[in-house]
C-alpha positions as CSV (number, residue, x, y, z in Angstrom):
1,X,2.6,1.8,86.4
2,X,5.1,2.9,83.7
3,X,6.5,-0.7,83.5
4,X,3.5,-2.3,84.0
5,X,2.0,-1.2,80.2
6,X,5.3,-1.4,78.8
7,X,5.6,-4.7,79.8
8,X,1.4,-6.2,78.9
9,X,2.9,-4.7,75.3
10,X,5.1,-8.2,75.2
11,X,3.8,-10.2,78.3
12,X,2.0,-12.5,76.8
13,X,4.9,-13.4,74.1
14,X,6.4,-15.7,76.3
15,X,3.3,-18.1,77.2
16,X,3.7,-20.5,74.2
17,X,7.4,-20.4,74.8
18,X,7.0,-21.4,78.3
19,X,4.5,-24.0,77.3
20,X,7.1,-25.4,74.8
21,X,10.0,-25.6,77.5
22,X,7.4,-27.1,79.9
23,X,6.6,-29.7,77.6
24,X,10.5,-30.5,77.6
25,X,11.2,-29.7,81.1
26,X,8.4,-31.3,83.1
27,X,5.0,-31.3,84.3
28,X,2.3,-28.7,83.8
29,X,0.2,-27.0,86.1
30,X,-0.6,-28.7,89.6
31,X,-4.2,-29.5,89.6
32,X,-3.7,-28.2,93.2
33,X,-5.8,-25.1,94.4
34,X,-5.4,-23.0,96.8
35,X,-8.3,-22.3,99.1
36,X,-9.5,-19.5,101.9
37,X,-11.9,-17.5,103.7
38,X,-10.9,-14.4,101.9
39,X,-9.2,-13.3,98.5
40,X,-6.5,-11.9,100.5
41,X,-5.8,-14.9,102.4
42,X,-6.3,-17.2,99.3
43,X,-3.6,-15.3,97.7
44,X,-1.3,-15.3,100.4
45,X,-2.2,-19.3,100.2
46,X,-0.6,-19.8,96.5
47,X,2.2,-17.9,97.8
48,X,2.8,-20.4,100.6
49,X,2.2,-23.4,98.4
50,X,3.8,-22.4,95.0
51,X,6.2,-19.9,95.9
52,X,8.0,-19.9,99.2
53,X,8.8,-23.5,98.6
54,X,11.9,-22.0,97.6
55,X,12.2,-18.6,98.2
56,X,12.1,-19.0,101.9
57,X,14.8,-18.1,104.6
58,X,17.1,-21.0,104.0
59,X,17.2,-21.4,100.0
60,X,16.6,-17.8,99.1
61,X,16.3,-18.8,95.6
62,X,16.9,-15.2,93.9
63,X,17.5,-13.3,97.1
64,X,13.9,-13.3,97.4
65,X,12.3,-14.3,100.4
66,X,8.4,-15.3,100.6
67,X,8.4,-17.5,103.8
68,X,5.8,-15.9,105.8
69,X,4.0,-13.4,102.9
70,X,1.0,-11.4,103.4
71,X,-0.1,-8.9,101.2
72,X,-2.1,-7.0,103.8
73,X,0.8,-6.5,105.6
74,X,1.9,-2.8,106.8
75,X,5.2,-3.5,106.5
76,X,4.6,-4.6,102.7
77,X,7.4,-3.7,100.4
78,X,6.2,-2.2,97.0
79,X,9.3,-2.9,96.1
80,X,9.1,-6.8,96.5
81,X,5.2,-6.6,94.9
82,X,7.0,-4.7,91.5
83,X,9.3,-7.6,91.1
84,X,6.9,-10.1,91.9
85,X,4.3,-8.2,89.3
86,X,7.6,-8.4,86.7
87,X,8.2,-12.1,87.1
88,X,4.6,-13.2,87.2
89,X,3.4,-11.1,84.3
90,X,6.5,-12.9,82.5
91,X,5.3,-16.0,82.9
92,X,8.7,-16.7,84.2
93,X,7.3,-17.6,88.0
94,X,7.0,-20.5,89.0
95,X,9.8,-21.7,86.5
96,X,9.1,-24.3,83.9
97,X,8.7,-27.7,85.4
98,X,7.7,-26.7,88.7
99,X,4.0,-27.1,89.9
100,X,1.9,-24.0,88.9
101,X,-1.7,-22.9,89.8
102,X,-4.5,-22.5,86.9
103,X,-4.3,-19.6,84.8
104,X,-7.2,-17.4,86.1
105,X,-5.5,-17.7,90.0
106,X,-2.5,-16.1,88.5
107,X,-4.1,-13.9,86.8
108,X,-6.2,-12.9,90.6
109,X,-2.9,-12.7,92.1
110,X,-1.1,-10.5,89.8
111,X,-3.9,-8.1,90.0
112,X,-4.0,-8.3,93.5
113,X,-0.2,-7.4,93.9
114,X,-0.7,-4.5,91.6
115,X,-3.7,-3.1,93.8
116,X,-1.5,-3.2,96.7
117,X,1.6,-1.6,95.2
118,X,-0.7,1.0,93.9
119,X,-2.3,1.7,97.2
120,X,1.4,1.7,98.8
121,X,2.5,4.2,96.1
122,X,-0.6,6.5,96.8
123,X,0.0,6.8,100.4
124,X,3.6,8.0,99.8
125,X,3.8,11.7,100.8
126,X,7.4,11.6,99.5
127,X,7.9,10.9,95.4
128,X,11.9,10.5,96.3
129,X,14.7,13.1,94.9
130,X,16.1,13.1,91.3
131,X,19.0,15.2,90.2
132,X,18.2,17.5,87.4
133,X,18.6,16.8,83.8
134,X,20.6,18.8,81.3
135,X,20.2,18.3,77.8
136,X,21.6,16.0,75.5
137,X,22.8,15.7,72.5
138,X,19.9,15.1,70.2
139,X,18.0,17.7,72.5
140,X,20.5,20.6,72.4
141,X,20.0,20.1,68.4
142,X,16.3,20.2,68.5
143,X,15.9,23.0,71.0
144,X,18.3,25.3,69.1
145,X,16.5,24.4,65.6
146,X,13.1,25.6,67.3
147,X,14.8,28.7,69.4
148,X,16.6,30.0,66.4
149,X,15.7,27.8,62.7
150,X,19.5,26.8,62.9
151,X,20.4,23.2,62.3
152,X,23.5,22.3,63.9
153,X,25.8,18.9,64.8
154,X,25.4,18.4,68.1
155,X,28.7,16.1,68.0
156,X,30.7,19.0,67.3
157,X,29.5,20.9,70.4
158,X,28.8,18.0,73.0
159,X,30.8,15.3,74.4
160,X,28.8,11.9,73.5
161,X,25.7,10.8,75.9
162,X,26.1,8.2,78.5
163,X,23.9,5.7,78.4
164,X,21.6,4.0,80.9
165,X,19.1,1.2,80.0
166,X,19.4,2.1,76.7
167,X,18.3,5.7,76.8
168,X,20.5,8.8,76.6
169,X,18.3,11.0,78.8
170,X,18.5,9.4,82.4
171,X,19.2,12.0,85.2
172,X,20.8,10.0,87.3
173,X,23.9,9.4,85.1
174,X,24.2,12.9,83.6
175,X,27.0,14.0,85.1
176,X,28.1,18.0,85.2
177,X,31.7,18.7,84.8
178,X,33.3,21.8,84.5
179,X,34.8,20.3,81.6
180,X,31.3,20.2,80.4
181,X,30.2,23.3,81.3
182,X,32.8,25.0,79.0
183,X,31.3,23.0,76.0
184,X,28.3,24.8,76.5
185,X,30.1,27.6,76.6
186,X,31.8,27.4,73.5
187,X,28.9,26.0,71.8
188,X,27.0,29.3,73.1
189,X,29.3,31.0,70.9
190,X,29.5,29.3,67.9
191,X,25.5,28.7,67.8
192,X,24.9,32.4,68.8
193,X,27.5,33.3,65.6
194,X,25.9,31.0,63.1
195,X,22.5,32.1,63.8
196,X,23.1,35.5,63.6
197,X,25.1,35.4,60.8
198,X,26.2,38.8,58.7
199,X,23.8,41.9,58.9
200,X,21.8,41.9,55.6
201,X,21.7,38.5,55.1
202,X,18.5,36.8,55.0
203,X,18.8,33.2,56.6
204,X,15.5,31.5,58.5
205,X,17.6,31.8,61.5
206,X,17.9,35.6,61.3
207,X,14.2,35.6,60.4
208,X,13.2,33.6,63.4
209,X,15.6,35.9,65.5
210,X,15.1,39.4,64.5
211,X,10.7,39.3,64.8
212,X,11.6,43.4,64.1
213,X,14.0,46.0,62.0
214,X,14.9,48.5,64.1
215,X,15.1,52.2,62.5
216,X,14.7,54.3,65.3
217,X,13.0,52.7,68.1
218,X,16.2,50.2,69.0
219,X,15.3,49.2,72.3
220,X,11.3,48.8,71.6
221,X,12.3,46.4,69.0
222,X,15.2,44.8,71.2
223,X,13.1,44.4,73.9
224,X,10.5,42.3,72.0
225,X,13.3,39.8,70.5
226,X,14.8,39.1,73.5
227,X,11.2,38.5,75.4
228,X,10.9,35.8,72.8
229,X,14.3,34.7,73.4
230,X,14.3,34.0,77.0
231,X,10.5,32.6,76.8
232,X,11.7,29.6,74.5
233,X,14.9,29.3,76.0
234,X,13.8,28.9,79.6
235,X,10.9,27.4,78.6
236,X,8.4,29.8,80.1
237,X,10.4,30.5,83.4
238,X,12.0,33.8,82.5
239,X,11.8,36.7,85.3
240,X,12.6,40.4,84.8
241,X,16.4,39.4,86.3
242,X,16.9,37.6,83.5
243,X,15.5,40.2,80.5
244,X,17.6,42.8,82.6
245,X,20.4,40.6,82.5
246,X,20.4,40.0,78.9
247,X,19.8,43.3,78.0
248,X,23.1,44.6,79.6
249,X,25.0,42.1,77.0
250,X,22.7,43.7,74.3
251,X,23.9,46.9,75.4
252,X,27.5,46.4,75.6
253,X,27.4,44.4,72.2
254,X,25.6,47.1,70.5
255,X,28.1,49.6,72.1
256,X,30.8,47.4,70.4
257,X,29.4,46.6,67.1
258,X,26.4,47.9,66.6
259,X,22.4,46.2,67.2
260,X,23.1,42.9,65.5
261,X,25.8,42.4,67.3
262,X,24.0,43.2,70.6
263,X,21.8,40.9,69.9
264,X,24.3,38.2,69.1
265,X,26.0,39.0,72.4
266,X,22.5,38.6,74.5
267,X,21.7,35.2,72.9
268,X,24.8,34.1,73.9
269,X,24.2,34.9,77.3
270,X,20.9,32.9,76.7
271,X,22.4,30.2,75.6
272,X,25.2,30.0,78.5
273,X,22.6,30.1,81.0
274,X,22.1,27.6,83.3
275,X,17.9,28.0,83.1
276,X,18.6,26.6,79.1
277,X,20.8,23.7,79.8
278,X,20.2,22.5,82.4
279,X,16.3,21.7,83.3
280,X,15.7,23.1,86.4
281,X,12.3,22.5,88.9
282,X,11.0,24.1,91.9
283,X,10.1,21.8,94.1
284,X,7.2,21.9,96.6
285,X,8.2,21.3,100.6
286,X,5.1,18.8,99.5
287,X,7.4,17.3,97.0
288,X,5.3,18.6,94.3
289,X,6.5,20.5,91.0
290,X,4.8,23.0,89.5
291,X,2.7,23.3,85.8
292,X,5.9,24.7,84.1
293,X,8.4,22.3,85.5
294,X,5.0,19.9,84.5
295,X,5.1,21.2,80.8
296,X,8.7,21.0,80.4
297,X,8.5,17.5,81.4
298,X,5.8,16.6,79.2
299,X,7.5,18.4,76.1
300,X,11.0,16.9,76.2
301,X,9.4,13.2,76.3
302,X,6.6,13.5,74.2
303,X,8.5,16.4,71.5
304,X,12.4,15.8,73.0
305,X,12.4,19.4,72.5
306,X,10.6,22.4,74.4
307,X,7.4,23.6,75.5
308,X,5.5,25.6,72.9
309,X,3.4,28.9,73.5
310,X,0.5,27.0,74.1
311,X,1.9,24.7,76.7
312,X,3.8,27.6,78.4
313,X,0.1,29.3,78.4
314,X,-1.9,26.2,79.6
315,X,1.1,25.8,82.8
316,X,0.8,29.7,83.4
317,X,-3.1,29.2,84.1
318,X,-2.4,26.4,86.0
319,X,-4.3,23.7,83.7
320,X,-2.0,21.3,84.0
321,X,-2.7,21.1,87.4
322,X,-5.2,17.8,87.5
323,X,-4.9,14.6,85.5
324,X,-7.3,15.7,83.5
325,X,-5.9,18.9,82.4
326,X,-2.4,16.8,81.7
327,X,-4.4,14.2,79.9
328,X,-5.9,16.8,77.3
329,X,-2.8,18.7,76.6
330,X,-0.6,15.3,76.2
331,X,-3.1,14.3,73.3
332,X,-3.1,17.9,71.8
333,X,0.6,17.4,71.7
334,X,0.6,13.9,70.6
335,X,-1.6,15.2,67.2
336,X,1.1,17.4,66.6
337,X,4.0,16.5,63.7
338,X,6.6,16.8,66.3
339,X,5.3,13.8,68.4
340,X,7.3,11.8,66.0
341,X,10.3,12.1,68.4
342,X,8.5,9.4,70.1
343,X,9.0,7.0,67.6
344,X,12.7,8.3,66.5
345,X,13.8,9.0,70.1
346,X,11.8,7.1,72.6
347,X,10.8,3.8,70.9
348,X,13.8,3.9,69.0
349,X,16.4,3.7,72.1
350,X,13.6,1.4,74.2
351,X,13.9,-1.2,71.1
352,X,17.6,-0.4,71.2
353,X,17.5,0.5,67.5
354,X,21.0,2.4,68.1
355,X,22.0,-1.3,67.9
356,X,21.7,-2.2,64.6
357,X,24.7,-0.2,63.4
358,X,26.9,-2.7,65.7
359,X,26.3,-5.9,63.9
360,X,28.3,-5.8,61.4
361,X,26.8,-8.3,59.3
362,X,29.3,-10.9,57.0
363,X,28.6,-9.7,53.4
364,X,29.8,-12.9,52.1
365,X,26.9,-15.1,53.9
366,X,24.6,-11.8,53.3
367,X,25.7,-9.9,50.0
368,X,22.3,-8.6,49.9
369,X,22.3,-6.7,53.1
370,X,23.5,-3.2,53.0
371,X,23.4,-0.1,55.2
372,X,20.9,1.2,53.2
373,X,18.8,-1.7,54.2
374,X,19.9,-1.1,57.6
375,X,18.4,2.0,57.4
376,X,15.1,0.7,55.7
377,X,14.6,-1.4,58.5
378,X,15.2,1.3,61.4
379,X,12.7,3.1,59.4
380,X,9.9,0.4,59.2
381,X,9.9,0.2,63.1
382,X,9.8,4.0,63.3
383,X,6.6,4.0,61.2
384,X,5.0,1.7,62.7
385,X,5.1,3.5,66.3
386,X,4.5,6.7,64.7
387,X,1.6,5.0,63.2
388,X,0.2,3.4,66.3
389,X,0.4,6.5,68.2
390,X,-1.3,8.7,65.5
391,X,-4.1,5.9,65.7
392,X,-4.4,5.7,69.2
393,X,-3.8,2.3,68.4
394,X,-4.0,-0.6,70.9
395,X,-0.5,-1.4,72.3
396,X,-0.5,-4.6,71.9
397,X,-0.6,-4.2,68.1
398,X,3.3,-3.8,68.6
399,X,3.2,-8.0,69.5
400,X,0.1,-9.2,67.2
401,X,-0.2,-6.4,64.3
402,X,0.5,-7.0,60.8
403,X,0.2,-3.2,59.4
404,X,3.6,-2.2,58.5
405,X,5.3,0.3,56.3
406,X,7.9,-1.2,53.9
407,X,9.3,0.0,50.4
408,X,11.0,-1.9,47.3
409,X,14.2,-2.7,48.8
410,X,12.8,-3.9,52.2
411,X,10.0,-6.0,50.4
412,X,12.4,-7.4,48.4
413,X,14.5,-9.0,51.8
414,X,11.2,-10.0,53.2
415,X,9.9,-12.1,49.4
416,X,7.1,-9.5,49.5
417,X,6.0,-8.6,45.8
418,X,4.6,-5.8,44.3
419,X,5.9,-3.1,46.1
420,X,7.9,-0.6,43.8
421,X,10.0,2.9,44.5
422,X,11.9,4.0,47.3
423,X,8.5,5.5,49.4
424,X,7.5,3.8,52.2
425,X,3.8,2.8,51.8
426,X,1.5,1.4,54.5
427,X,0.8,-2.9,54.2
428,X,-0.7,-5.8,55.3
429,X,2.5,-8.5,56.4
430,X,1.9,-11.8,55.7
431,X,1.2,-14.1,59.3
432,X,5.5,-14.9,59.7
433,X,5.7,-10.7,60.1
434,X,3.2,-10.0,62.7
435,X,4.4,-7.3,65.0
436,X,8.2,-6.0,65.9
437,X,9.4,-9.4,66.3
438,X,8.8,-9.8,62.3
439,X,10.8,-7.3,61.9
440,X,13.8,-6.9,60.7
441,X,15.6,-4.1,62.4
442,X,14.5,-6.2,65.7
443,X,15.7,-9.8,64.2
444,X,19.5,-7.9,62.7
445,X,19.9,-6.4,66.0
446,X,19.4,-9.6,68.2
447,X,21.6,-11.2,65.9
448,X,25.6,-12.1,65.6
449,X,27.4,-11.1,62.2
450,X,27.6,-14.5,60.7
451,X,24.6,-16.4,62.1
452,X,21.3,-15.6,64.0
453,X,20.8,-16.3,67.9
454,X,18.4,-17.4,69.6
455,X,20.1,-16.5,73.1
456,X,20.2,-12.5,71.8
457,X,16.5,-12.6,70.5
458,X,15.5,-14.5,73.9
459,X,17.2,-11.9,76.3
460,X,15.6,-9.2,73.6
461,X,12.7,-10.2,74.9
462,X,13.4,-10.7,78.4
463,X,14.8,-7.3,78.8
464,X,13.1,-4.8,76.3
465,X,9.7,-6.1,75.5
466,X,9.2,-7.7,79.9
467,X,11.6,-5.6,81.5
468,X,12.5,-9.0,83.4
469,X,16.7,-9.0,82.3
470,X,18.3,-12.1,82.7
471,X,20.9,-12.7,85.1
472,X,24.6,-12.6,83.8
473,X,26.3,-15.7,82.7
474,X,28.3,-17.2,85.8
475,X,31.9,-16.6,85.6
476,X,33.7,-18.8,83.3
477,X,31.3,-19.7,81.2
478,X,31.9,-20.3,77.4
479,X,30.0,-18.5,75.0
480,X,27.9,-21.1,72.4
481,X,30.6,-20.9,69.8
482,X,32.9,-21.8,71.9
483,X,31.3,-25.0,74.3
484,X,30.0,-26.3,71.3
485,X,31.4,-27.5,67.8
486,X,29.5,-26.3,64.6
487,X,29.0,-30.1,63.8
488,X,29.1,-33.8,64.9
489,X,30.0,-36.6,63.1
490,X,30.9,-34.8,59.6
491,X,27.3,-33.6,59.8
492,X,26.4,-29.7,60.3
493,X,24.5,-28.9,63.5
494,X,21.4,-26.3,63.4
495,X,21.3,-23.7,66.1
496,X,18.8,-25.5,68.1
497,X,20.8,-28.5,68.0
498,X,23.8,-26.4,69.4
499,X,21.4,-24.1,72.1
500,X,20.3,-27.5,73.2
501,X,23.4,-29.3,73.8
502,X,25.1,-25.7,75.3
503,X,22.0,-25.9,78.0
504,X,22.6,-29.5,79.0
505,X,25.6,-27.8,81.1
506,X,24.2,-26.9,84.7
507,X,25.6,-23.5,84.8
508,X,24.1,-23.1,82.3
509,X,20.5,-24.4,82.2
510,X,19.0,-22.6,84.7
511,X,19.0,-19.3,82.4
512,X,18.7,-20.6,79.3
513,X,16.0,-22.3,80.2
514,X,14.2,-19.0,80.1
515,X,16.3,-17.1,78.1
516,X,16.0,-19.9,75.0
517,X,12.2,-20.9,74.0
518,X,11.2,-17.0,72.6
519,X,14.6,-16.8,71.3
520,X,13.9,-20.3,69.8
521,X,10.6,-19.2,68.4
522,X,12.3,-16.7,66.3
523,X,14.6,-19.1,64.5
524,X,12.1,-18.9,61.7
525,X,14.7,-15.8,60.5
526,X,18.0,-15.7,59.5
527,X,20.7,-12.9,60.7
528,X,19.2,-10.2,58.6
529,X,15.7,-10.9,59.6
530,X,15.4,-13.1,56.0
531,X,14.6,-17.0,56.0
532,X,16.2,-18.8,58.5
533,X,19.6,-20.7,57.8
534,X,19.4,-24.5,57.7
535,X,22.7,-24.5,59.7
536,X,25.1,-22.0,61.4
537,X,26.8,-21.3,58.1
538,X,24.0,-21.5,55.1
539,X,22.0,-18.9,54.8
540,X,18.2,-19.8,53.3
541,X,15.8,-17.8,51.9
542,X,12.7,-18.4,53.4
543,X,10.9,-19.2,56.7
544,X,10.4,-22.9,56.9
545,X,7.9,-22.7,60.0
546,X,4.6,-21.5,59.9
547,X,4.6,-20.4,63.7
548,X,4.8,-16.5,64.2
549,X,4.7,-14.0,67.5
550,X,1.1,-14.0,66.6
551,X,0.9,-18.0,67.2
552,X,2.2,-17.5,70.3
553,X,-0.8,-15.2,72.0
554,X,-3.3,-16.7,74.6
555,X,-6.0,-14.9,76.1
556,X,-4.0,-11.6,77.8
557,X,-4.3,-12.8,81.4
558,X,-1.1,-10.3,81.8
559,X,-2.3,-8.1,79.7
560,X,-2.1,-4.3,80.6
561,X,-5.0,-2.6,82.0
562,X,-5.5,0.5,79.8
563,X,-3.9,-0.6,76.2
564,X,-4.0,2.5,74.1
565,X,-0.6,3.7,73.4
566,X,-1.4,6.9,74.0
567,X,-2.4,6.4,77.8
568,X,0.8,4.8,77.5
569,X,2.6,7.4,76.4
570,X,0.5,9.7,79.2
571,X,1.6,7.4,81.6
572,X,5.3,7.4,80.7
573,X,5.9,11.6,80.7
574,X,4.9,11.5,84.2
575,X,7.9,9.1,85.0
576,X,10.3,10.3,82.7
């Protein structure tokens, strides 16, 4: 379901694409219907007649085999009906050329599949097994900044994130070493240190820390800072083991240097805990997890940081308990100043904005880009989530909207007058800057250092906004710049002309064919997201075509179901 309103944000992107490489590829749709007795069977009709044509038990086209389909089969694969769904809603099934049914039979189809998968996926007794998370980096940072009021460089502590998909938080790939366990430990020690600092001092970490003085009733006033402590630290799952435990290191602390340092000594055994780094869940025999191990969950993908008092509350009473419940404490949260991490953490590593840094772009084609452009441009996208999801905006604003948050350096890249200061200020973008694709953290990223392509925006597209990858290049391959020569004849060749004659090699074609016409599209841009260059080598400095992501939109047969990015964002904290 997750992928499904991630991918209606973009879906419809590729439909005027398609229609272009159509136009140059082959026919259009097959005036052909497909006709039964019952919507089921008329479905599983297109599939015979559009589809298993060639993924059927001898061609396998895809390793996907339809010969046969039925979508009221028992022994139907969700699975298969997800990456049907993906390719479908892509607009990349059938393939350009090939005979296609109308529109609004698609359109039946797809939404058949999905009904199926969903009625697969609510028979499942078992949700599967994931290993548990630890935290990262950026989460360490933000969970010690709300524990204790400390800021802290994560990078000195913690060995970097590995990276799955793009994101930095994925379960499956956070492996625990000993290795890593002793960086916790250390870090334990040096965070515990810093926070409490030197007795007298008055820091915000010591005055988040120490809620009480003591003067004669020590433990009274001990007791109520580590309650707090080991609350926030294990997010609501502390036990009277675990104040007992870190009481004894208050006691042998104190015993060596007196109550501050008891104190140090008992955070420290907080902060080495396994119930604070990693993210522990009790799980059902059912399968199911409970409202704290719920809360947690919510927190860290909707704050990237962890549960406050009122969520810990709300699991304790069990209202998290019904989608209902979940629904009104998710929008509570998403009010709150600290849903921002969605648009710093969670847009900005699903847009793969942690790319822009590695395009090093070639100041002497593009002496006006800078890295504090760079930065201006990160922080346009990052606005314009934030925005959205303070609005309760409709996703598909993200394709087709032209508010956007710019200041005098970026409107000077984008020709945009009038804008003054260093503020960022909410706009109206002219019709070439509809949406992320208009923008120019998206169109840097997607691009090489010396020229833009069209084969990085296109697969952009494929795999961030769809979630429908390309397959790799076949061995042996050469890239663009290698296959073909910058110019023919004595005269320069454009991009296009040089994607068009690097396609017209069969290993090649049968990607690029899809990967090309949204990449294509976006030619309209340079490099640095500025006007497109007239060659590979000659930077312009404005858009010489009128057509924009915007141009591109049809009616949203493929669009998603429910489009408010926050019922998005719902959505997505129960799968991440």
């Amino acid at each position: 379901m997750a992928f499904r309103v991630a991918s209606g944000v973009a879906c419809a992107l590729l439909m005027g694409a398609v229609v272009w490489a159509q136009q140059s590829s082959g026919p259009g749709p097959s005036p052909r219907s497909a006709v039964a007795a019952t919507p089921d069977a008329a479905h599983d009709t297109l599939i015979d007649v559009y589809c298993a044509t060639c993924h059927n038990r001898t061609a396998k086209s895809g390793d996907v085999t339809l010969e046969g389909f039925r979508i009221g089969s028992p022994l139907m694969s969700a699975e298969l009906l997800e990456k049907m769904i993906r390719k479908l809603r892509a607009g990349q099934m059938p393939p350009a050329g090939a005979e296609r049914p109308d529109a609004p039979a698609l359109a039946s189809l797809v939404d058949a599949l999905e009904q199926r998968a969903d009625a697969i996926g609510a028979r499942a007794n078992d949700p599967g097994w994931r290993p548990f998370q630890r935290l990262n980096r950026a989460e360490y940072a933000q969970v010690i900044r709300d524990l204790l009021a400390l800021d802290i460089d994560p990078s000195t502590i913690l060995p970097p994130d590995t990276v799955s998909g793009g994101f930095d938080n994925i379960a499956d790939i956070q492996t625990v070493s000993p290795t890593l366990i002793t960086t916790y430990l250390r870090g334990a020690a040096t965070v515990s240190r810093a926070a409490v600092g030197l007795p007298g001092t008055d820091t915000p970490s010591r005055r988040k820390i120490f809620l009480c003085t003591p003067a004669t009733a020590e433990d009274g006033c001990a007791a109520r800072i580590l309650q707090r402590l080991t609350r926030v630290a294990f997010r609501g799952t502390e036990t009277g083991e675990d104040l007992a435990d870190a009481r004894r290191f208050f006691e042998q602390g104190r015993t060596r240097g007196g109550f501050d340092e008891g104190i140090r000594l008992a955070l420290q055994s907080i902060l080495v805990s396994p119930k604070f780094f990693l993210r522990l869940e009790t799980v059902s025999p059912t399968g199911e997890i409970n409202d704290l191990a719920l809360a947690s969950r919510l927190s860290f993908f909707l704050w990237g940081t962890v549960p406050d008092d009122a969520l810990i509350a709300a699991a304790r009473e069990g209202a998290l308990h019904t989608p209902a419940q979940l629904a009104t404490e998710a929008r509570r949260m998403l009010a709150d100043r600290r849903a921002e991490s969605l648009s710093t953490r969670f847009a900005g590593q699903w847009l793969r904005l942690q790319d822009l840094g590695k395009n090093v772009v070639d100041p002497t084609l593009f002496p006006a880009f800078s890295p504090a452009l760079a930065a201006d441009m990160r922080r346009e996208t990052q606005l314009v989530v934030a925005d959205l999801i303070r609005r309760d905006g409709d996703v598909m604003e993200l394709v087709t909207g032209n508010r956007s948050f710019i200041n005098a350096r970026l409107a000077a890249h984008y020709g945009i007058p009038n804008i003054r200061g260093d503020e960022f200020r909410a706009v109206a973008m002219p019709e070439e800057r509809r949406g992320l694709l208009g923008q120019g953290s998206i169109l840097t990223l997607t691009s090489l250092s010396t020229r833009s392509s069209p084969v990085l925006r296109g697969k952009w597209v494929l795999d961030v906004l769809l979630g429908t990858p390309p397959p790799p290049p076949p061995p042996n391959v050469p890239a663009l710049d290698d296959s073909v020569q910058p110019s023919k004849n004595g005269a320069p060749l454009s991009t296009r002309q040089r994607v068009e004659a690097h396609r017209a090699n069969p290993s090649c074609s049968s990607c690029h064919r899809v990967i090309d016409p949204p990449g294509m599209t976006l030619e309209n841009f340079d490099a640095t997201g500025g006007g497109a260059p007239s060659t590979t080598a000659s930077p312009s400095t404005r858009p010489r075509s009128s057509t924009t992501a915007a141009a591109w939109m049809a009616p949203p047969a493929c669009a998603p179901r429910s489009s408010g990015i926050r019922t998005w964002c719902c959505v997505n904290s129960r799968s991440r």
